[in-house]
C-alpha positions in Angstrom: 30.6 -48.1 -26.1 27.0 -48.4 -24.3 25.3 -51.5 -24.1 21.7 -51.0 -24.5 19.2 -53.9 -23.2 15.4 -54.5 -24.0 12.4 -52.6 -22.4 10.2 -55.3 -21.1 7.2 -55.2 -18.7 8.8 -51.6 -17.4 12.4 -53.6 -16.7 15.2 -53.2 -18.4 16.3 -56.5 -19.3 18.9 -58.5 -21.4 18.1 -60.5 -24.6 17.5 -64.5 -23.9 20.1 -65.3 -26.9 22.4 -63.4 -24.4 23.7 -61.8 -27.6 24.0 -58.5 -28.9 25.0 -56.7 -32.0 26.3 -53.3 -33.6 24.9 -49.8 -34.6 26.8 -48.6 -37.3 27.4 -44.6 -37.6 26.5 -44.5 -41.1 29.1 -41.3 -41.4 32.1 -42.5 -40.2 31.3 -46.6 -40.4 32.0 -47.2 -36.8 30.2 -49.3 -34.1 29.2 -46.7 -31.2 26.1 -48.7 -29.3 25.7 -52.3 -28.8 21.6 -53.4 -29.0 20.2 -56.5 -27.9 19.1 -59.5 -30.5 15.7 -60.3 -29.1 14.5 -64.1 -30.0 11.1 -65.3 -29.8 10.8 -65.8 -26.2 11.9 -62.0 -25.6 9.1 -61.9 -28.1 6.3 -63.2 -25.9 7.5 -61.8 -22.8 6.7 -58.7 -24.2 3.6 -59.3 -25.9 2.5 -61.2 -22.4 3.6 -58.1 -20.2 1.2 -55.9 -22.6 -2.0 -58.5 -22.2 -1.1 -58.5 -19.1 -1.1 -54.5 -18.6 -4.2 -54.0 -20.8 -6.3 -56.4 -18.2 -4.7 -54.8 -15.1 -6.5 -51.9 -13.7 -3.2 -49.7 -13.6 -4.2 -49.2 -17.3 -7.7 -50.1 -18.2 -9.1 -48.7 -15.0 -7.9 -45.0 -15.9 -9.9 -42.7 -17.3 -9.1 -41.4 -20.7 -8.7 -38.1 -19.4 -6.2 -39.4 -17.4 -4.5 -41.5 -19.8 -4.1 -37.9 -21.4 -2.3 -36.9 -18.6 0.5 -39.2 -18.5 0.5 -38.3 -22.4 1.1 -35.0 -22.3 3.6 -35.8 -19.3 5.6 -37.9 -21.6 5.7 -35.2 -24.3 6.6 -32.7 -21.7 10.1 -35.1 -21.2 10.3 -35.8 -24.8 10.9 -31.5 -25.3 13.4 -31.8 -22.2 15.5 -34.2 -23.9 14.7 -33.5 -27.6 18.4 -32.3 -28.0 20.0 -35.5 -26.7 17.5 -37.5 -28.3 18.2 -35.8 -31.7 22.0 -36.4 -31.5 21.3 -40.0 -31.0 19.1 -41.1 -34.2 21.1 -38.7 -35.9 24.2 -40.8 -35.2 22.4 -43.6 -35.5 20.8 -43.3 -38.8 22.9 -40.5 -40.6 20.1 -38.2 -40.8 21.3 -34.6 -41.1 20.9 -32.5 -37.5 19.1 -29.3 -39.3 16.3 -32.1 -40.1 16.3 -34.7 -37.5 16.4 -31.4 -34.3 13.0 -30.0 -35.3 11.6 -33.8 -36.2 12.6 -34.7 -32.7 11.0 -31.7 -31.2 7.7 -31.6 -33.5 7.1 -35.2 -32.1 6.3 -33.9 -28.9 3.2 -32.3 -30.3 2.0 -35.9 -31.5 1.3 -36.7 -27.9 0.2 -33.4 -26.5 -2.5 -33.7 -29.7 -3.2 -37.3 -28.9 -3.7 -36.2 -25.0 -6.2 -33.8 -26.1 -8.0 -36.3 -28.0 -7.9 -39.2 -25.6 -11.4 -38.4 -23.8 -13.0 -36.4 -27.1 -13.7 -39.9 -28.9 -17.5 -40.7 -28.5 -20.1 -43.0 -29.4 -23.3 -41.9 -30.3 -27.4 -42.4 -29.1 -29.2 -43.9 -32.4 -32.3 -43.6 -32.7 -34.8 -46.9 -33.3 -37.8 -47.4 -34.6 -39.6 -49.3 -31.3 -39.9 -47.1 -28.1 -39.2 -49.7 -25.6 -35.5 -50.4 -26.8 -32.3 -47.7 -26.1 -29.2 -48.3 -28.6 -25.8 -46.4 -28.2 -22.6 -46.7 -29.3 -19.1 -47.0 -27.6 -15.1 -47.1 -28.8 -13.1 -49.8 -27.1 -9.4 -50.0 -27.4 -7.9 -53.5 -29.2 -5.7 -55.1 -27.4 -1.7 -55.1 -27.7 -0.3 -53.0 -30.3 2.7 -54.0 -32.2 4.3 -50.9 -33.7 7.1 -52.1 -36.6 9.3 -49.1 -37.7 11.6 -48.1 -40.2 15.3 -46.6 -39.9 14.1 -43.3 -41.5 12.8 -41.7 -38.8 12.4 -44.1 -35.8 10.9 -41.9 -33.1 8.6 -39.4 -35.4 7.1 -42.8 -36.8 6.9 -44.5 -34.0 5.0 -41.4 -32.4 2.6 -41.2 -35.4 1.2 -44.9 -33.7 2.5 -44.5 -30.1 -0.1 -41.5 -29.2 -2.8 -42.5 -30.9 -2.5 -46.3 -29.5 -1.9 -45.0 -26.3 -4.6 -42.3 -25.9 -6.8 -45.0 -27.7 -6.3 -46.8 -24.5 -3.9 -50.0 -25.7 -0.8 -51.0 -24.3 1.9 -51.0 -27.1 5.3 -53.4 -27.9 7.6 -51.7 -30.6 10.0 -53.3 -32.8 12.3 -50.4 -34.5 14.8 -51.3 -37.1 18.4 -53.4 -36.4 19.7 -50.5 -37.9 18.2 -47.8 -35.3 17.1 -48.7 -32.3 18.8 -46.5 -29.8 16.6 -43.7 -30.0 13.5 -45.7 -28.8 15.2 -47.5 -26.2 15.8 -43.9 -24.7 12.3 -42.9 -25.5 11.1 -46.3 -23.3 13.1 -44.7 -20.5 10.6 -41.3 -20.4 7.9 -43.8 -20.8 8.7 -45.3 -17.0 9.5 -41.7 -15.9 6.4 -40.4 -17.5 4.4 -42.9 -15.0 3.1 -45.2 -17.3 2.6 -48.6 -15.6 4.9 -51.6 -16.1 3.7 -53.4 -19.5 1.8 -50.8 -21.3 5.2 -49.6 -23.1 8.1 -52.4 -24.2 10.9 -52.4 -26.5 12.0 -55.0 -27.8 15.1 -55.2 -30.4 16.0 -57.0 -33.2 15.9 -58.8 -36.7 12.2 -58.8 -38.3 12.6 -63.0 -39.1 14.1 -63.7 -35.5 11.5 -61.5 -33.5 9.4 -59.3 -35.8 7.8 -62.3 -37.4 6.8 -64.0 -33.9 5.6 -60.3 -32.8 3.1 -60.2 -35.7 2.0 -63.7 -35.3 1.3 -63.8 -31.9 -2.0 -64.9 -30.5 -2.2 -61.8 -28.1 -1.6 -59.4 -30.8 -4.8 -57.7 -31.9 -3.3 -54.8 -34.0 0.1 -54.0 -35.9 1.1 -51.5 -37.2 3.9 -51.3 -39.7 5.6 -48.5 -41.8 8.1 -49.8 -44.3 7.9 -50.9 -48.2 5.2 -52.7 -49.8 7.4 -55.9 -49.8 7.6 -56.1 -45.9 4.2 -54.4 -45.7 2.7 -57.8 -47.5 4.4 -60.1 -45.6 2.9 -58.4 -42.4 -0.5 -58.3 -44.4 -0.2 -61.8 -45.0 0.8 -62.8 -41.7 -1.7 -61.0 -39.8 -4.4 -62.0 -41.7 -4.1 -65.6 -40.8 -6.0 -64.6 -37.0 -7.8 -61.4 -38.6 -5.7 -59.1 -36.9 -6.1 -55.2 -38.2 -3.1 -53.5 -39.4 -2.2 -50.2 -40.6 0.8 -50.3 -43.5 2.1 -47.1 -44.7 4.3 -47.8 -47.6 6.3 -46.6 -50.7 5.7 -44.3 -52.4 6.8 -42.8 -56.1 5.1 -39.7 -55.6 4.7 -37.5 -58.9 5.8 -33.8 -58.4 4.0 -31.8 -61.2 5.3 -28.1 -62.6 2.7 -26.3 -64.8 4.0 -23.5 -67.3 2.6 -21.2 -65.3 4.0 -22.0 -61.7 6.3 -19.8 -59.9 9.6 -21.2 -61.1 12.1 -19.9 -58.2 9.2 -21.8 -55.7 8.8 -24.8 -57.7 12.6 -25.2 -58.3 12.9 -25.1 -54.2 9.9 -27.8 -54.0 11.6 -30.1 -56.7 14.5 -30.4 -54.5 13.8 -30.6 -51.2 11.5 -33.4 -52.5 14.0 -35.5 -53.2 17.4 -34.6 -51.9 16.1 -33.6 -48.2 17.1 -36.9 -46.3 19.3 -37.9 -49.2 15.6 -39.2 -51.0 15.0 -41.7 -48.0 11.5 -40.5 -47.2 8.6 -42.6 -48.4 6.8 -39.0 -49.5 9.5 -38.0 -51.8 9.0 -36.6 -54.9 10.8 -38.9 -57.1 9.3 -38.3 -60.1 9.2 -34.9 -61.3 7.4 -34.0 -64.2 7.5 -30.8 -66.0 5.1 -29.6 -68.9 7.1 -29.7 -72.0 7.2 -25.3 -72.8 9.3 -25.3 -69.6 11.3 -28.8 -69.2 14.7 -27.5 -70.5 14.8 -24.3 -68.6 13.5 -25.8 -65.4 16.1 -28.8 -65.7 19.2 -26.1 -66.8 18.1 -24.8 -63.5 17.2 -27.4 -61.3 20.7 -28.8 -62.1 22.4 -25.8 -61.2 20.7 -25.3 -58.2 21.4 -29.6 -57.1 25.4 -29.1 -57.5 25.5 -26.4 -55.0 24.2 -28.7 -52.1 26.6 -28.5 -49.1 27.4 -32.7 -48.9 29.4 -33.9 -46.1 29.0 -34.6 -41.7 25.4 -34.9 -41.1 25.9 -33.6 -37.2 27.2 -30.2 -39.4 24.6 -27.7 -39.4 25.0 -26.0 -42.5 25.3 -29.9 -44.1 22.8 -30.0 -46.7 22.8 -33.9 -48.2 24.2 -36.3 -45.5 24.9 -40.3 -46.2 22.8 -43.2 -47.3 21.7 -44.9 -43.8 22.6 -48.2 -44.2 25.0 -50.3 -46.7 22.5 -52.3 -48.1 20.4 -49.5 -49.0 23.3 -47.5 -50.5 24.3 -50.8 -53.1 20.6 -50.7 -53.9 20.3 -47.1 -55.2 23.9 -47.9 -57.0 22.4 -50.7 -58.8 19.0 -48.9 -59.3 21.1 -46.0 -60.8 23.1 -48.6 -63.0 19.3 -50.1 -64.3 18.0 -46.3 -64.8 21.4 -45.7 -67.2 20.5 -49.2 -68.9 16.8 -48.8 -69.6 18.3 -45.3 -71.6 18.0 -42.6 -69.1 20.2 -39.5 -69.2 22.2 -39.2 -66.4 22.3 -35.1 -66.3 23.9 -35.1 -62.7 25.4 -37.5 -60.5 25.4 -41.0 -60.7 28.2 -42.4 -58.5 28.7 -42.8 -55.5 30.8 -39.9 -53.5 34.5 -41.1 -51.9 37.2 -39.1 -50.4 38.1 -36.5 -47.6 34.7 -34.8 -46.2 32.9 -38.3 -46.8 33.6 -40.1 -43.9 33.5 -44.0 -44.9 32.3 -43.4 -48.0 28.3 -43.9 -48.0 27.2 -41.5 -50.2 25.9 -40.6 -53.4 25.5 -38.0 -55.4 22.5 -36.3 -55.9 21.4 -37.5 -59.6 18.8 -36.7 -61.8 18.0 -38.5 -64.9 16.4 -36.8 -68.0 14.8 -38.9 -70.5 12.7 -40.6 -68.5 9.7 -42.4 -70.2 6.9 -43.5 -67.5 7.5 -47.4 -68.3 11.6 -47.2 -66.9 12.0 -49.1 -64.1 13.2 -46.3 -62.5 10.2 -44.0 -62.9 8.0 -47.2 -61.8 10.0 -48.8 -58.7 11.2 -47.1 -55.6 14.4 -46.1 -55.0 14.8 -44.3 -51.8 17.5 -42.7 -52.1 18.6 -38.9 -53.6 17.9 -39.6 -57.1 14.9 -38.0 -59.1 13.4 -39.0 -62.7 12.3 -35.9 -64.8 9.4 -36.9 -67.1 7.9 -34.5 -69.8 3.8 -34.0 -70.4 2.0 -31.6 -72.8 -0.9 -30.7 -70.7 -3.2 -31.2 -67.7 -4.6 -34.9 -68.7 -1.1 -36.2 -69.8 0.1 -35.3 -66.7 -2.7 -36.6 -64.8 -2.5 -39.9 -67.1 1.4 -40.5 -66.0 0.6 -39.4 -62.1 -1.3 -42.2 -61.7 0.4 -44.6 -64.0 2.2 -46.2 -61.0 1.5 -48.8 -58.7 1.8 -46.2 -55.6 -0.2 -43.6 -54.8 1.1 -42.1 -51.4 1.7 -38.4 -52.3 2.0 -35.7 -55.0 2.7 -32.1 -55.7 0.8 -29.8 -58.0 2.8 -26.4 -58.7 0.2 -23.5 -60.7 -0.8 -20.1 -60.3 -4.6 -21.6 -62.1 -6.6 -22.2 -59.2 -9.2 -24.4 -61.0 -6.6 -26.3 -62.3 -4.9 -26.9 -58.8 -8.1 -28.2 -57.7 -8.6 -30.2 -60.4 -5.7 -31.7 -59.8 -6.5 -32.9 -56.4 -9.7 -34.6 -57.4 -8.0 -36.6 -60.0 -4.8 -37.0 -58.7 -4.9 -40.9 -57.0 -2.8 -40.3 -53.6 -3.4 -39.6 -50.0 -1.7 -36.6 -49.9 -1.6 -33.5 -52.8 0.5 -30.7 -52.1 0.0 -27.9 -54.0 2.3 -25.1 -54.2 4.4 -26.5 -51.8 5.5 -30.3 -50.7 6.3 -32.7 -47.8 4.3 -30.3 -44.9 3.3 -33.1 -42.6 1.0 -32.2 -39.4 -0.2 -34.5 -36.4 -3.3 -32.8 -37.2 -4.1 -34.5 -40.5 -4.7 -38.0 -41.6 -1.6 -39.5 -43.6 -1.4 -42.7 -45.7 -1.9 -44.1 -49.3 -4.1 -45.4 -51.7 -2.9 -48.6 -53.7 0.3 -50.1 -52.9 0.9 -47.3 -50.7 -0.7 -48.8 -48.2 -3.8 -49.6 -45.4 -5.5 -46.9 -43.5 -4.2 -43.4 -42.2 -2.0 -42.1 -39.5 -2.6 -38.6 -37.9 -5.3 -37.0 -37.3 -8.4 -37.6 -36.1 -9.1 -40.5 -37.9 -5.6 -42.5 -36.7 -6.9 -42.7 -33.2 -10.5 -44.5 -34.6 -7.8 -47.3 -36.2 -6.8 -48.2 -32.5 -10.4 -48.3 -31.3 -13.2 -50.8 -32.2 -17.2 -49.7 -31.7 -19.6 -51.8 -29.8 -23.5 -51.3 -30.1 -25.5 -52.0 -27.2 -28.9 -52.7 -27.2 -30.9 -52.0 -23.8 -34.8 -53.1 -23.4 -36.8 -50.4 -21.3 -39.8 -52.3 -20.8 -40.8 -55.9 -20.4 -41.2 -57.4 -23.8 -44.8 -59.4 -24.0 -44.2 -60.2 -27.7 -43.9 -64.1 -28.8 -39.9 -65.1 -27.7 -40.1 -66.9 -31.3 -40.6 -63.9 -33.3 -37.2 -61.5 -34.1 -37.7 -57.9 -35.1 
């Protein structure tokens, strides 16, 4: 079994508690890596190293162009090893190969984007109203970065803050899930091959109350960034408020996936499910909550149903596997009991359900796709987040009911919009409240475009040009051209 240690100050190095703990293979329930448990103290070493790097003129001293070099170096390694890299979050976090081999490789463009973009951020000349004063403007990088990450998809969401931090010009300490943390140990080791100087990258393992907590709260920490649910995302909020530290959250979502009358039926159908059962519904973009105008809800559902219990469910590392296990344990008795609420509250359970046991389902942490009819917008299952492969059908009558139970929720990350009515599609957008509207398709994700929520969803955007501007922070500076003669009393 390997026996992984921290990433600190470009050393690998053992945890001060001198202890380390399990990864789980959520297939077949056995341990297969050992990761460090980080304390405090491991903590601040790391958040010291990266002060300590941002000062040092190994870092701050390049030039953003190259800073974009040892980017685009890094991505260079990341599509050498994307294979081995895959194999490993895919053990570690049950993720189906078909989705986590092209997530793995599609990362790589994060940082060849963010190396582009790294010396094409620039402030401006403003023009004042006195002749004998010169104002411009300039973007300064923050500080030390903490990047918090969930057991999803550890490396593509570390990437979506990594690169833009990085070409932004911070130094950076990540903090990835207890449950997957392999995959960004490895990632730390193209980080040192890639040439980046000791301290601007670190690792550093763990429980969020042990070391996640005293990450956040450190005095030397000018900017976190978290993705998770809303829960963890306040308690970050909260904490990092205390010293006015920025943060960007991305959070849950219960995005609504909406089918007109007049959609294409075969497409829709292929958008309702991948929605929810790609990643087995653990995706913070899934479409949860499907709702379907009422001339076509119980031909769309006789279908949708059919088409769900011919998913290939078994060995994620499979390729032709279609629905793979529930990540972690905790997670799986969550969507059991949320699935044992939905039947209370008076759902109709038209598939699914249970939980999936037996030959072909290695220990046992799976569930069956489900999908509930009957859903009224109030349920608790249409309103909290279940994360997991199990999707609320909800009827409407026309464009503003649908619109009305969209944004009946307390999220507002993404939503889907299937119609041949152009108007209608774009009238959709403009009222829809979310981040993201997909119409006519759903989950396309690009490092091109900005990413993130309104409401509970979360704070500020990832991708994009604009994630780069939430790493930066702009000075004015105000230069006299000529000797001032006016009275040193008087402003203005």
């Amino acid at each position: 079994m390997q026996r992984y240690q921290l990433y600190i100050d470009g050393k690998r190095c053992d945890p001060s508690s001198g202890v380390w703990f399990d990864s789980i293979e959520p297939y077949s329930g056995l341990a297969w890596a050992e990761i460090p448990r980080a304390t405090p103290v491991d903590a601040d070493a790391a958040v010291q190293a990266a002060h300590r790097a941002f000062l040092s003129d190994g870092w701050s001293g390049l030039t953003a162009t190259a800073r974009g070099a040892l980017l685009r170096r890094l991505a260079g390694l990341i599509e050498r090893d994307a294979e081995r890299l895959g194999a490993i979050e895919q053990r570690d976090n049950g993720k189906l190969i078909a989705e986590v081999a092209p997530q793995v490789r599609g990362i790589a463009q994060w940082f060849y984007y963010y190396a582009g973009l790294a010396d094409k951020v620039c402030g401006s000349v403003v023009p004042m109203p006195r002749k004998d004063v010169f104002n411009y403007t300039k973007y300064e990088p923050l500080g030390v970065v903490v990047a918090i990450t969930p057991w999803n998809s550890p490396l593509a969401l570390t990437a979506w803050k990594m690169a833009p931090a990085l070409a932004a010009g911070n130094t950076i300490v990540i903090k990835p899930s207890e449950f997957t943390s392999a995959s960004l140990l490895e990632l730390a080791a193209l980080c040192e091959e890639a040439g980046f100087p000791p301290g601007v990258v670190n690792v550093v393992t763990g429980f969020g109350a042990e070391v996640g907590d005293a990450l956040v709260r450190h005095p030397l920490t000018a900017k976190i960034a978290f993705t998770g649910g809303d829960a963890g995302g306040r308690i970050v909020n909260l904490a990092a408020a205390a010293d006015f530290k920025k943060v960007t959250l991305e959070l849950g979502g219960k995005s609504p996936n909406i089918v007109f009358a007049d959609a294409n039926m075969d497409e829709a159908l292929k958008g309702a499910v991948a929605g929810i059962f790609s990643a087995s519904g653990q995706t913070c973009l899934a479409g949860s909550r499907l709702l379907l105008q009422a001339s076509i809800h119980d031909q769309f559902v006789e279908r949708l149903v059919a088409l769900a219990k011919s998913a290939r469910i078994g060995d994620p590392s499979l390729p032709h596997t279609q629905v793979g296990p529930i990540a972690t344990r905790p997670q799986w008795e969550k969507i059991l009991a949320m699935i044992a609420m939905a039947k209370e509250d008076g759902a109709v359970c038209a598939l699914g359900g249970h939980a999936l046991q037996g030959e072909g389902y290695g220990q046992g942490q799976f569930i069956a796709p489900t999908i509930f009819t009957g859903v009224t917008n109030d349920m608790r299952i249409a309103q909290q987040e279940v994360f997991g492969p199990v999707l609320c059908v909800l009827k409407f009558d026309d464009e503003d009911d649908a619109i009305r139970i969209a944004n009946d929720v307390q999220y507002g990350l993404a939503a889907g919009v299937w119609t041949q009515d152009l108007h209608r599609a774009f009238t959709c957008v403009d009222r829809i409240r979310a981040g993201t509207i997909w119409v006519n398709n759903y989950r396309a994700t690009s490092f091109a475009t900005p990413f993130g929520g309104y409401k509970r969803s979360g704070i500020g955007r990832e991708g994009g040009m604009e994630a780069i501007k939430e790493y930066l922070q702009v000075k004015s500076v105000w230069i006299t051209t000529r000797p001032n003669r006016a009275n040193p009393f008087v402003t203005g």
